[in-house]
C-alpha positions as CSV (number, residue, x, y, z in Angstrom):
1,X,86.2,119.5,59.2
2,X,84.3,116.2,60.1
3,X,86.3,113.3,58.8
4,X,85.4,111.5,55.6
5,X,85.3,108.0,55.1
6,X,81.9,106.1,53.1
7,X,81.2,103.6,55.9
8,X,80.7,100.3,54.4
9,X,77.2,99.6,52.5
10,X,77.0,96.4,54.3
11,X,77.5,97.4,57.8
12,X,73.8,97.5,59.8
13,X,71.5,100.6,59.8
14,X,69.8,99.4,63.0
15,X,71.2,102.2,65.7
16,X,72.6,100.9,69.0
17,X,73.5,101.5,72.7
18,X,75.6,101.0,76.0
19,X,76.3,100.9,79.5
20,X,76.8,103.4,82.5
21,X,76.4,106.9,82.6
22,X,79.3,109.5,84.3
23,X,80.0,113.1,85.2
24,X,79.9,115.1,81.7
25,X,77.9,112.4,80.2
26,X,74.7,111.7,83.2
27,X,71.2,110.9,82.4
28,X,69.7,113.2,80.2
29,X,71.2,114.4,76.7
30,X,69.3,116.9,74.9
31,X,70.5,117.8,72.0
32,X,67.1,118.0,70.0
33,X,65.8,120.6,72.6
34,X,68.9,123.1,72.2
35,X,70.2,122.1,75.8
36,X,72.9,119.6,77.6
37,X,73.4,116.6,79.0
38,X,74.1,117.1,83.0
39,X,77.6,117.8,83.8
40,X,78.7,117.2,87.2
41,X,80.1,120.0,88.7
42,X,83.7,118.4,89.9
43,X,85.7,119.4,87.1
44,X,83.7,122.0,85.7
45,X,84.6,125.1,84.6
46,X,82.2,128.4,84.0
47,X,82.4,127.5,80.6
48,X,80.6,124.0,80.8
49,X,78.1,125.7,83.0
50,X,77.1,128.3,80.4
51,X,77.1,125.5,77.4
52,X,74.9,123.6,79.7
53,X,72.6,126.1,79.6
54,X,72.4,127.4,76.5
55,X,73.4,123.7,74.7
56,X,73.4,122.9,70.6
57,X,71.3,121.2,68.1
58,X,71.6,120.3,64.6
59,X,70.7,124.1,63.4
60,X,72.7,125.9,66.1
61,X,76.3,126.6,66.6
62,X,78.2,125.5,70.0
63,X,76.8,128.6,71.9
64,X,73.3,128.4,71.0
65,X,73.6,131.9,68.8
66,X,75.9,131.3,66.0
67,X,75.3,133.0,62.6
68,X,74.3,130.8,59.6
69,X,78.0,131.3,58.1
70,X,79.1,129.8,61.6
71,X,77.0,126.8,61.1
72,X,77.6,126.2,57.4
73,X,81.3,126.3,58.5
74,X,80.8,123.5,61.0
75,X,79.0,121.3,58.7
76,X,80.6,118.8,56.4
77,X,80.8,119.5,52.5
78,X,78.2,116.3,51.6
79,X,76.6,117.1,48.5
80,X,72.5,118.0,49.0
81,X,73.1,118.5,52.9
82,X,71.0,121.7,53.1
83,X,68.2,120.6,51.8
84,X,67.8,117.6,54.1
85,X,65.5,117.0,57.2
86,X,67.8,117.5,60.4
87,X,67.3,113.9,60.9
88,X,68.2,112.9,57.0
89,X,71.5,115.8,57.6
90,X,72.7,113.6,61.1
91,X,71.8,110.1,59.2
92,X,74.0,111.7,56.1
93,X,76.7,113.0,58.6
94,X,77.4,110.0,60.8
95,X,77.6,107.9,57.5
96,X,80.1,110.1,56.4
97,X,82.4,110.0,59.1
98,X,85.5,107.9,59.3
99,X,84.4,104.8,62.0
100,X,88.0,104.8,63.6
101,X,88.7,108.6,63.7
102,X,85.3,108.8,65.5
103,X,86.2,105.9,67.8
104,X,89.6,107.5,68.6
105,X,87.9,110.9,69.2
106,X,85.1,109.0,71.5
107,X,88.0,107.2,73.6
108,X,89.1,110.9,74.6
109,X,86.3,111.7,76.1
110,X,87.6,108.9,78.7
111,X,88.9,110.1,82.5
112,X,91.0,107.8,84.5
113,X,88.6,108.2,87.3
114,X,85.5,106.9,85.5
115,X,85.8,103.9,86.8
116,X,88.2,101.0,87.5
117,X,85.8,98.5,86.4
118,X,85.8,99.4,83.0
119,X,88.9,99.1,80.9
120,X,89.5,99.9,77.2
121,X,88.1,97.7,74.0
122,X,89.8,98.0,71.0
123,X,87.8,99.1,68.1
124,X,86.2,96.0,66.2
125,X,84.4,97.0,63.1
126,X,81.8,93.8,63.3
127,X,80.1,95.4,66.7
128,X,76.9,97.4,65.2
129,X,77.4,99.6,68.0
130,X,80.7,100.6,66.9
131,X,79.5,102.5,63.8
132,X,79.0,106.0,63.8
133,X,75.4,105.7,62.6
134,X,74.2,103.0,65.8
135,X,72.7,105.7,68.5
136,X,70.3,103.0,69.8
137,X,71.3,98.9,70.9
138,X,68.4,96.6,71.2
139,X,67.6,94.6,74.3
140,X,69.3,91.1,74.0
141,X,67.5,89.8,77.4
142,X,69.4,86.3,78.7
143,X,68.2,85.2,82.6
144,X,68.0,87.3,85.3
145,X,70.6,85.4,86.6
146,X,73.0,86.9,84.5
147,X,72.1,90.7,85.3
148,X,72.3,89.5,88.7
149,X,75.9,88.1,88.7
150,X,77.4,91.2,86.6
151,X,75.5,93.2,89.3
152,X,77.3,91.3,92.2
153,X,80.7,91.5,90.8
154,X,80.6,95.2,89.6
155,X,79.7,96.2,93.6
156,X,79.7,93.6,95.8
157,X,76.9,95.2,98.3
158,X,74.5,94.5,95.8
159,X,71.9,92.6,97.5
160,X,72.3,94.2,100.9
161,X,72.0,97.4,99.9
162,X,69.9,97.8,96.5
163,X,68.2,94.7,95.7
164,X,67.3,95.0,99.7
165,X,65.5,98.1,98.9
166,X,63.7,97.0,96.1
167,X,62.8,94.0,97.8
168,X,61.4,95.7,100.7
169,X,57.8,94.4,101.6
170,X,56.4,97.8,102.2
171,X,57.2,98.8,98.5
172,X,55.3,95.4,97.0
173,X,52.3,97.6,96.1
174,X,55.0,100.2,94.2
175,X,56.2,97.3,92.2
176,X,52.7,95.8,91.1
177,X,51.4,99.3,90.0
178,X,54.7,100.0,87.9
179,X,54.3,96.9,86.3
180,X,50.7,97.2,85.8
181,X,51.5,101.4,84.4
182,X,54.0,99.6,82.2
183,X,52.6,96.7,80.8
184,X,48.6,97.4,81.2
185,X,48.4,100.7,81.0
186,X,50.9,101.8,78.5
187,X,52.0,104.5,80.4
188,X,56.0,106.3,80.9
189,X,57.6,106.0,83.5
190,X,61.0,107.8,84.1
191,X,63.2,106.1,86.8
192,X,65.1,109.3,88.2
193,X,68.5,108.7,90.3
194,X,71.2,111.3,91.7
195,X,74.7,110.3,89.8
196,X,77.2,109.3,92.0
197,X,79.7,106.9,90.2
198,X,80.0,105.3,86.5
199,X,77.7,102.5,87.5
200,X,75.0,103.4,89.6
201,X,72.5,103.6,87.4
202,X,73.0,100.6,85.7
203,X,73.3,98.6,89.4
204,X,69.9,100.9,90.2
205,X,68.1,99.1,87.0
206,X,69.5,95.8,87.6
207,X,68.5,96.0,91.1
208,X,64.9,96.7,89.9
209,X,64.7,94.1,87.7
210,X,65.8,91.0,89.8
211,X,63.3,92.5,92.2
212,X,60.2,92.7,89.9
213,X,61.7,88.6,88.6
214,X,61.7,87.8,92.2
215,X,60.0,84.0,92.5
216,X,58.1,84.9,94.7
217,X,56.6,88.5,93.1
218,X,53.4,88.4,91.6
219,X,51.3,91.0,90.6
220,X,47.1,91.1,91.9
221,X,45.7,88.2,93.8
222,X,45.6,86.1,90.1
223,X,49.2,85.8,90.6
224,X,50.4,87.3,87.7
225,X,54.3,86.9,86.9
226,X,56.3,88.7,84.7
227,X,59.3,87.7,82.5
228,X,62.8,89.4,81.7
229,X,61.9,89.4,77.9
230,X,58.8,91.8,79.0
231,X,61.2,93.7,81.1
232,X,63.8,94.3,79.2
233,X,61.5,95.5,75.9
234,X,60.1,98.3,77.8
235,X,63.5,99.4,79.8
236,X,65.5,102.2,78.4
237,X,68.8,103.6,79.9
238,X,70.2,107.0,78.6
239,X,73.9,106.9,78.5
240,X,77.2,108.4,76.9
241,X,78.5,106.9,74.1
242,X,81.7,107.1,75.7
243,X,81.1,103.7,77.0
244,X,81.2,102.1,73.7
245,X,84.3,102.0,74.2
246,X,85.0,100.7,77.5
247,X,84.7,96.7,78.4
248,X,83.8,95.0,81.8
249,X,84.2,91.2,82.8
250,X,86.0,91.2,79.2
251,X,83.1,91.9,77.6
252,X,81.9,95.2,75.8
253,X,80.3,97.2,78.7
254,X,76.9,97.9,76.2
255,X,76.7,94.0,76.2
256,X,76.6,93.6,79.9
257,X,73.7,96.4,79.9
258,X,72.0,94.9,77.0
259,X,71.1,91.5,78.8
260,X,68.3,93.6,80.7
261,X,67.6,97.0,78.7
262,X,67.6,98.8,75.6
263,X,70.3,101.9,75.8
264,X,70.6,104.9,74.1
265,X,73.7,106.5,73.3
266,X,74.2,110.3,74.1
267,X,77.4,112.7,73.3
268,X,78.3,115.7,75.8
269,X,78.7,118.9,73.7
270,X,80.7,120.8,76.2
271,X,84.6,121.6,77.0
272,X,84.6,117.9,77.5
273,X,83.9,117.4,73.9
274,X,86.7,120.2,72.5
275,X,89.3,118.9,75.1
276,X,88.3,115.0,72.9
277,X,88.7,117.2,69.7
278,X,85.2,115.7,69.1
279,X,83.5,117.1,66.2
280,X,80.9,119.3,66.8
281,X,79.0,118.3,63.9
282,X,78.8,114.8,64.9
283,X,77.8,115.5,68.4
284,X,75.0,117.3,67.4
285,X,74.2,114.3,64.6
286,X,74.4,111.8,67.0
287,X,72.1,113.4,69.3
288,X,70.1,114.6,67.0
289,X,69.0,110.7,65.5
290,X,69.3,109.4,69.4
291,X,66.8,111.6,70.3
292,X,64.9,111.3,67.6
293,X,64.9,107.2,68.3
294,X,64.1,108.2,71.8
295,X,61.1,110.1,70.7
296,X,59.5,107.4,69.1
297,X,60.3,104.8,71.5
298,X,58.2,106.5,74.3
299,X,55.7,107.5,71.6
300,X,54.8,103.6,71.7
301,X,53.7,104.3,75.4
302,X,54.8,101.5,78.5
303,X,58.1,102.5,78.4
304,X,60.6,103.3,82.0
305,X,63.3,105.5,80.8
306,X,66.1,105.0,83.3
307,X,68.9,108.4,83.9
308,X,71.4,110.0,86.3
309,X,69.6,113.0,86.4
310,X,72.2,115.5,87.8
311,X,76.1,115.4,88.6
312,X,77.4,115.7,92.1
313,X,80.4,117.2,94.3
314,X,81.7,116.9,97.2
315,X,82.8,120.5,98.6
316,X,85.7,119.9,101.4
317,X,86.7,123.4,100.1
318,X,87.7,124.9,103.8
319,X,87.5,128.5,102.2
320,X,83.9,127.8,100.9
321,X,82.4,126.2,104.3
322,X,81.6,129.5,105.4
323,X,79.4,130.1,102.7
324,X,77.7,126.5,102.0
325,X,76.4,126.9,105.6
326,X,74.7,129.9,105.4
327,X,73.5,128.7,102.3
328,X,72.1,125.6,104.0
329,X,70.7,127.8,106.8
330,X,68.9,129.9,104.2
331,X,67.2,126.6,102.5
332,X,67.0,124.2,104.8
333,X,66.9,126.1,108.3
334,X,69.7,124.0,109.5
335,X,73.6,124.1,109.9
336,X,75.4,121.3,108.4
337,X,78.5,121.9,110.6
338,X,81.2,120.9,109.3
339,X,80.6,117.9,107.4
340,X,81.8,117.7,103.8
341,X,78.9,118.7,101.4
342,X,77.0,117.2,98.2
343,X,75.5,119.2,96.0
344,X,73.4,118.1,93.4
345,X,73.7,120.8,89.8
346,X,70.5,121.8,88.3
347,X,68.2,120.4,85.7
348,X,68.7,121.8,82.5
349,X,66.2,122.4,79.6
350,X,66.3,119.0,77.6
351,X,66.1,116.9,80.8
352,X,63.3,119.1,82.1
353,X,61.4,117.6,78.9
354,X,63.3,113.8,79.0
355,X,61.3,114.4,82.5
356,X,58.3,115.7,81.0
357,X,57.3,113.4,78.2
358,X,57.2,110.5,81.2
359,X,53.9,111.2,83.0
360,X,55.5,109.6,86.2
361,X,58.9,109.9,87.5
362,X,60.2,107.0,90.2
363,X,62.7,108.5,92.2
364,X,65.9,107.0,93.7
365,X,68.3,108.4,96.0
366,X,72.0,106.5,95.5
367,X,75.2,106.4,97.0
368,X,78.1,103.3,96.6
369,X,80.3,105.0,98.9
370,X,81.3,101.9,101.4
371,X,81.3,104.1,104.3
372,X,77.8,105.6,103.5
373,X,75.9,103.1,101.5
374,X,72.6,103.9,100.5
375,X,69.5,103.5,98.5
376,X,66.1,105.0,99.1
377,X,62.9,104.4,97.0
378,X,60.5,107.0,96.5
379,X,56.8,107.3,95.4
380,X,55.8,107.3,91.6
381,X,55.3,110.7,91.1
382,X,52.9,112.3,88.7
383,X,55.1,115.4,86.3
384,X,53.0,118.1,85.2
385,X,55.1,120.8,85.1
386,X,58.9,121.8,84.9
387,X,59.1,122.6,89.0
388,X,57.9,119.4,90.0
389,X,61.3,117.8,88.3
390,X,62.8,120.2,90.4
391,X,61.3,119.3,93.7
392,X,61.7,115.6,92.6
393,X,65.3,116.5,92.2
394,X,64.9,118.1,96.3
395,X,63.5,114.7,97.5
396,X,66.3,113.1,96.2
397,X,68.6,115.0,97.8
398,X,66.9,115.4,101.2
399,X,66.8,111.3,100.9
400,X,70.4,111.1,100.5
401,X,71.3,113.2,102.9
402,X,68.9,111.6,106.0
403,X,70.4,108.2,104.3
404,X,74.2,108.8,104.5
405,X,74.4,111.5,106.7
406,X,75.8,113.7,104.8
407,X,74.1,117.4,103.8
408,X,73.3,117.3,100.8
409,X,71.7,120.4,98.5
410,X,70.2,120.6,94.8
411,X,70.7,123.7,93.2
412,X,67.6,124.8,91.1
413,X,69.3,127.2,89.3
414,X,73.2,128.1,88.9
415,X,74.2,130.1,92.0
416,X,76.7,131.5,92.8
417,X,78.4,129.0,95.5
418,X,77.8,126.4,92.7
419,X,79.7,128.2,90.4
420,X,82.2,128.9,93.2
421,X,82.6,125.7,94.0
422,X,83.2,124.5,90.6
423,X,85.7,127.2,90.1
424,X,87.7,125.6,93.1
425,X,87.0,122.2,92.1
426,X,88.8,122.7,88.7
427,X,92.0,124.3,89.8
């Protein structure tokens, strides 16, 4: 049974948002289209897999085909439930839930491996985005110079190795049409990254941002400038809401993002989520109103919706070398020796659409790793069907692996080395 506790009539209404994105929580969360957020595949089991494919939403049970008594069983005993919207149900839900139960069952979700950087914040009642019902934080946009030094502290390669990138001369024409797509033309752009570590994606958008504040960028030969208020009202970062309850440079981690974008806060519905004893019912409500915030945000048009597409693994499996090579020789028509492997899990459903309702997708290949730093800048990319995420998802990977050096693959569909590999990885 979801927990029971009438949240306070005063507390806001306005939902709210957070940080970094991480293995079971990544880019895309897609609760409203019956699928999953991407899980990396280190640490993932068969089980995860087949939730990932088959995913929830407010009307469904965990597997995708649970009878009605099922679902009624999940559902909380609020008076008039059933005959609510699925939107009114998740609004009705969430206010129903006890704040700190839901905090407690949110902190589970945390690893000790997410990230060193972030450490625990203690539940506080007066942050909006600690309340069940915030799934969306507003832009609070203070000086570049601020998403500049959290940037530098969190990896202190920053400038060398992605502000460098996004700096690059050659790309001045990429940044002067995506501010023109965004701001002139209304149109969505999706900034599409491998996921790598906790912070990547939020180093990725704070690298694009000082670059487009640059002093010396302008946009067409009248010189135009843009302004971090601008920015920041059309950036949107998709993240777990996991994060709400971690801090960085003792400050709330959804803080430090907020200086630059607007974040929206997913929940992972897989083992993850049972191992938290997180409630199924508010996982699905959660991502039922984020989504539907989400929605209506990129319905205004002029909007760069920033994820961590797909998880990532490294396969130093010595009994599974054997096969990764052969699989690379099949794909690729090369042999990656020896090397240690990175394979990149498929797309699922609901980020196939995240993908989708963006008519162009910026791609970024990322990696932190001090002994293979990288970060390379696509083309914006027109989406017009559900295989051109996938070969958007191939660039990326091919990218990372000229980049770093190391072979890296993205699975288009679960195969059976990826679901080998995972079974190894979780032992």
């Amino acid at each position: 049974m979801v927990s029971r506790k009438k949240r306070d009539e005063s507390s806001p209404d306005r939902p709210a948002l957070s940080l970094v994105a991480d293995d079971d929580l990544s880019g895309a969360v897609d609760a409203m289209s019956g699928s999953e957020p991407d899980e990396t595949a280190q640490g993932a089991t068969e089980e995860q897999r087949l939730e990932a494919e088959h995913g929830t939403s407010l009307d469904q049970g965990s597997t995708g085909d649970a009878s009605e008594e099922e679902v009624d069983a999940a559902l909380p005993k609020i008076p008039g439930l059933s005959s609510m919207s699925p939107t009114e149900q998740a609004q009705a839900i969430l206010e129903d839930a006890d704040p700190v139960a839901y905090y407690k069952m949110l902190n589970g979700l945390v690893r000790s491996s997410h990230s060193s950087l972030l450490q625990a914040l203690p539940y506080t009642p007066a942050l909006e985005f600690h309340n069940p019902t915030c799934v969306v934080v507003e832009p609070e946009p203070t000086n570049v110079e601020t998403v500049e030094l959290y940037a530098r502290a969190a990896y202190p390669d920053f400038d060398r190795v992605l502000l460098a990138a996004f700096n690059d001369p050659a790309l001045d024409h990429l940044m002067a049409e995506l501010y023109h797509l965004l701001m002139v033309e209304k149109t969505n752009v999706a900034l599409v990254t491998n996921h790598g570590q906790i912070i990547d994606i939020a180093l990725v958008m704070g690298a694009w941002l000082s670059a487009m504040l640059a002093p010396d960028r302008s946009f067409g030969v009248l010189g135009e400038h843009g302004s971090l208020e601008e920015l920041a009202e059309v950036s949107n970062v998709l993240v777990s809401r996991m994060v709400i309850t971690r801090q960085a440079f003792n400050v709330p981690a959804i803080q430090v993002l907020q200086c630059g974008s607007r974040i929206f806060l997913s929940v992972p519905q897989t083992a993850s989520r049972r191992r938290a004893k997180l409630e199924a019912a508010l996982v699905r409500a959660n991502n039922t109103l984020m989504r539907t915030a989400l929605d209506e945000q990129l319905a205004k048009g002029g909007q760069l919706l920033a994820m961590a597409a797909s998880g990532s693994q490294d396969l130093t499996i010595p009994g599974l070398m054997k096969k990764a090579r052969a699989a690379w020789r099949a794909r690729r028509g090369d042999d990656p020796g020896e090397a240690p492997t990175l394979h990149l899990q498929p797309l699922y459903d609901g980020t196939l659409t995240l993908m989708q309702s963006c008519t162009y997708v910026l791609p970024v290949a990322i990696c932190l790793d001090s002994s293979t730093p990288a970060c390379v800048i696509g083309g914006l990319t027109r989406i017009k069907e559900k295989d051109d995420c996938h070969r958007i998802m191939d660039w990326i990977a091919l990218a990372h692996q000229e980049a770093t050096g190391v072979p890296t693959i993205y699975h288009w569909h679960e195969d059976d080395l990826l679901t080998q590999v995972r079974a190894r990885l979780n032992r």
